[in-house]
C-alpha positions as CSV (number, residue, x, y, z in Angstrom):
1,X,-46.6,9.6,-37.5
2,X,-44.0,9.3,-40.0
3,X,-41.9,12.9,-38.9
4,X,-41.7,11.0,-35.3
5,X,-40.3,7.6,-36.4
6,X,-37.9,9.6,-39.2
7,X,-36.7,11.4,-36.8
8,X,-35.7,8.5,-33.8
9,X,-34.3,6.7,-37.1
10,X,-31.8,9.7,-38.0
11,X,-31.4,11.0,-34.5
12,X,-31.8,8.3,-31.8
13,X,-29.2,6.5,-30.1
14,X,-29.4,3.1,-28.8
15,X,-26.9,3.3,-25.6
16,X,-27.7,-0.3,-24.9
17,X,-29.7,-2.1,-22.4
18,X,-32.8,-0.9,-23.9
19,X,-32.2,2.8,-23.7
20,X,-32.9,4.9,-26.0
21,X,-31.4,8.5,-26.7
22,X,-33.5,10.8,-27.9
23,X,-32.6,14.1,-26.7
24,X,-32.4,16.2,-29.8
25,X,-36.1,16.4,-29.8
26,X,-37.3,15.4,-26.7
27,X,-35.5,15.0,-23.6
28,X,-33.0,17.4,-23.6
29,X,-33.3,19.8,-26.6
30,X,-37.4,20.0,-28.0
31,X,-38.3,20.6,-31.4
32,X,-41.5,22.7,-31.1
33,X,-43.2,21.7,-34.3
34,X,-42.9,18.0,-33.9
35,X,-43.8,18.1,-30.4
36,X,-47.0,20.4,-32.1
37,X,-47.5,17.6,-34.1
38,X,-47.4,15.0,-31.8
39,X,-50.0,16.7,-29.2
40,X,-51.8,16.6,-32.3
41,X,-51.7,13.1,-32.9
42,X,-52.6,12.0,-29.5
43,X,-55.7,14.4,-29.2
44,X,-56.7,12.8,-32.0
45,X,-56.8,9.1,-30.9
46,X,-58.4,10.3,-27.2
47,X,-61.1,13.0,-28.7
48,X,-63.9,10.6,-28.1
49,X,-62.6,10.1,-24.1
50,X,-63.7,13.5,-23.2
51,X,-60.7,14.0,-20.2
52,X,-60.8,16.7,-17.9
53,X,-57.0,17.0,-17.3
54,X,-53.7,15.2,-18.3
55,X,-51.9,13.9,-16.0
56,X,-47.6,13.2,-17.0
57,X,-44.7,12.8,-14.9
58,X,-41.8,15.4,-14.4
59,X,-39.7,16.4,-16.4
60,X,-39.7,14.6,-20.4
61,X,-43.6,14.0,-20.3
62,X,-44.3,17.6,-19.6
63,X,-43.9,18.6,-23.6
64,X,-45.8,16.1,-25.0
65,X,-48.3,16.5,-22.4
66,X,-48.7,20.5,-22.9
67,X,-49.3,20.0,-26.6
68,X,-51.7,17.5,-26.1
69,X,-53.7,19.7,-23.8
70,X,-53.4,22.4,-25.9
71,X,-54.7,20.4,-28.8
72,X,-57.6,19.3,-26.5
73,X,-58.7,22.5,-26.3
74,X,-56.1,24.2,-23.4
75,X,-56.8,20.9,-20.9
76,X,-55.0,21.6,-18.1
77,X,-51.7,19.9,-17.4
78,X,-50.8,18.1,-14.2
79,X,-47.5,16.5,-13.7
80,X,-46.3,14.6,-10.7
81,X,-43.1,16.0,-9.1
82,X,-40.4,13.7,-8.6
83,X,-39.7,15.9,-5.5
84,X,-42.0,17.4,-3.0
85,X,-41.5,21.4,-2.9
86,X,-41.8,23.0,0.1
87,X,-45.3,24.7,-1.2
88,X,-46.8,21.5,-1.7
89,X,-49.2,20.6,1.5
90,X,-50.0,17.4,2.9
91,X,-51.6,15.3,2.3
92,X,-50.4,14.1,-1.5
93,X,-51.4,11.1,-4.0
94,X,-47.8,9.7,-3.9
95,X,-46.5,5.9,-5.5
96,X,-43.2,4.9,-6.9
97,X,-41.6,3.1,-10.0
98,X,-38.6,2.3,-10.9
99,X,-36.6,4.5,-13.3
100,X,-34.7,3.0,-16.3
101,X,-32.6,6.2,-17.0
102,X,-31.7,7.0,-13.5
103,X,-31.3,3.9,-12.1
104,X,-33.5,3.4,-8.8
105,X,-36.9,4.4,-7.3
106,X,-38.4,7.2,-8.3
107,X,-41.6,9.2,-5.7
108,X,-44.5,10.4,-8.2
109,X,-46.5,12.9,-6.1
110,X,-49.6,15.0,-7.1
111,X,-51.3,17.6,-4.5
112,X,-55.3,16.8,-4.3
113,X,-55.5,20.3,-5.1
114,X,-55.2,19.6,-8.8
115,X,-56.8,15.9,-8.8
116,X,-60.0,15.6,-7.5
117,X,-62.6,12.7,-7.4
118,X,-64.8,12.3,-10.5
119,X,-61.7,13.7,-13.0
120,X,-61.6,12.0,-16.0
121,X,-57.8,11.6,-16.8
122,X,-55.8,11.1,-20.2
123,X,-52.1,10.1,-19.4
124,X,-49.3,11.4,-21.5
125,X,-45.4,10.8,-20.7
126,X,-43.0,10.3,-23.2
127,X,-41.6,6.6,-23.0
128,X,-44.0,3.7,-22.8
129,X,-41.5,0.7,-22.0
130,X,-41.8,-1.4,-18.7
131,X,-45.0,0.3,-18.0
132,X,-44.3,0.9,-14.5
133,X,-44.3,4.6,-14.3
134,X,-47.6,4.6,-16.0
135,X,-49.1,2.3,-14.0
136,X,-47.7,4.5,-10.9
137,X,-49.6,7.6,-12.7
138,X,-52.6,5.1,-13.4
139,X,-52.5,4.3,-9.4
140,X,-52.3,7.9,-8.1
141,X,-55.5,8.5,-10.4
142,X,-57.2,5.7,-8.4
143,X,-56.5,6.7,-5.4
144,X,-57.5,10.2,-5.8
145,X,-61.1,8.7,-7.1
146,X,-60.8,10.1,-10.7
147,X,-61.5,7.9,-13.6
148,X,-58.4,7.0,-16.2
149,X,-59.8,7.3,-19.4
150,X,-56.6,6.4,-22.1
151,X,-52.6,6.5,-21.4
152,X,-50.7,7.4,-24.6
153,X,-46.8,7.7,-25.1
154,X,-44.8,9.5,-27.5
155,X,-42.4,6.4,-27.9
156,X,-43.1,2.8,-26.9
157,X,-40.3,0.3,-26.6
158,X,-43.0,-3.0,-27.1
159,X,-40.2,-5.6,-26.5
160,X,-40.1,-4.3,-22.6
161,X,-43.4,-5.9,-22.5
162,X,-45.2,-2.4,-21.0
163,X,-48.8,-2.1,-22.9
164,X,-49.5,-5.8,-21.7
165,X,-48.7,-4.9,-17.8
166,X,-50.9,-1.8,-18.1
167,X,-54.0,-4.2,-19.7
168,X,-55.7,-4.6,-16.2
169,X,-56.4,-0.9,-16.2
170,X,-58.8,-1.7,-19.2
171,X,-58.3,1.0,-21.0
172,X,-57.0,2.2,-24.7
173,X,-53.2,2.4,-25.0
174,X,-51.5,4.3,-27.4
175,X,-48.3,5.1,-28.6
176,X,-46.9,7.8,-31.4
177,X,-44.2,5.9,-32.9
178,X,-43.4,2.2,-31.9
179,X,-39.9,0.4,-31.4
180,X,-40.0,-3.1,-31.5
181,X,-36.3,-4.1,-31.1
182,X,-33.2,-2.5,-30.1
183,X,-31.0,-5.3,-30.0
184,X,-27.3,-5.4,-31.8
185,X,-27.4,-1.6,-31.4
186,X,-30.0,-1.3,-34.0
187,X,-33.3,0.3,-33.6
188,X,-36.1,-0.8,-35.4
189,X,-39.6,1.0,-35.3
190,X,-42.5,-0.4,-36.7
């Protein structure tokens, strides 16, 4: 999607270490129409899976992952919390990945009361880049007996080597807009 590669080219900031700012359209500040758009897109590439739900994590998947449903034809939407609220009961799907941005483990937990056996469930988060918060997501859906049916990201970092550790879920993988280096400072997307 041309808009969304434009857009990290003008906008995005490459803080170093493989992070990448984009928070004028996506992680801080959201730009309705693109994020339209990119809902769009994904629906798209995932019409033929026939998912139930979507299933992102808190707080930057959330977006992409509304538009998408929306797109689907109003899917619902769950996201794991990153905290556990005092209404969610026990017992909950919970697993844990490492986060890039904030530097430590972070607890993904869903309440069975909106994942339930026989689900099909389309993944949809934001970044795409060690793969290990997807393959959290991908984890929780197995444990709750639902079926994963696709994983898609708005922006995948391929040099961090995610798509390749998410292969043994056997599923299709896609991403919006693709970076394939961010070294010197420079981003390039394919």
């Amino acid at each position: 999607m041309e808009a969304l590669k434009q857009r990290i080219l003008d906008e995005g900031r490459n803080l170093g270490r493989g992070i990448l700012k984009i928070d004028s359209f996506l992680n801080h500040q959201i730009d309705p129409d693109l994020m339209v758009a990119v809902g769009k897109d994904i629906a798209d590439q995932f019409s033929g899976a026939a998912p139930d739900l979507i299933l992102t994590a808190e707080v930057s998947g959330i977006i992409p992952a509304v538009m998408t449903g929306q797109a689907m034809g109003n899917l619902p939407v769950v996201y794991a919390r990153k905290h556990k609220p005092i209404t969610m009961q026990e017992p909950v799907y919970v697993d844990s990945a490492p986060s890039h941005t904030k530097g430590g483990e972070v607890m993904l937990m869903v309440s069975p009361e909106f994942l339930h056996a026989g689900d099909r469930v389309l993944i949809v988060d934001d970044f795409l880049a060690s793969g290990r918060t997807l393959d959290a997501l991908s984890r929780i859906i197995k444990n709750a007996d639902a079926t994963l049916v696709g994983i898609a990201a708005v922006v995948e970092k391929s040099f961090e080597g995610g798509r390749k550790m998410l292969a043994h879920w056997d599923v299709p993988v896609y991403a919006v807009a693709q970076i394939t280096d961010m070294r010197d400072g420079k981003i390039t997307v394919v």
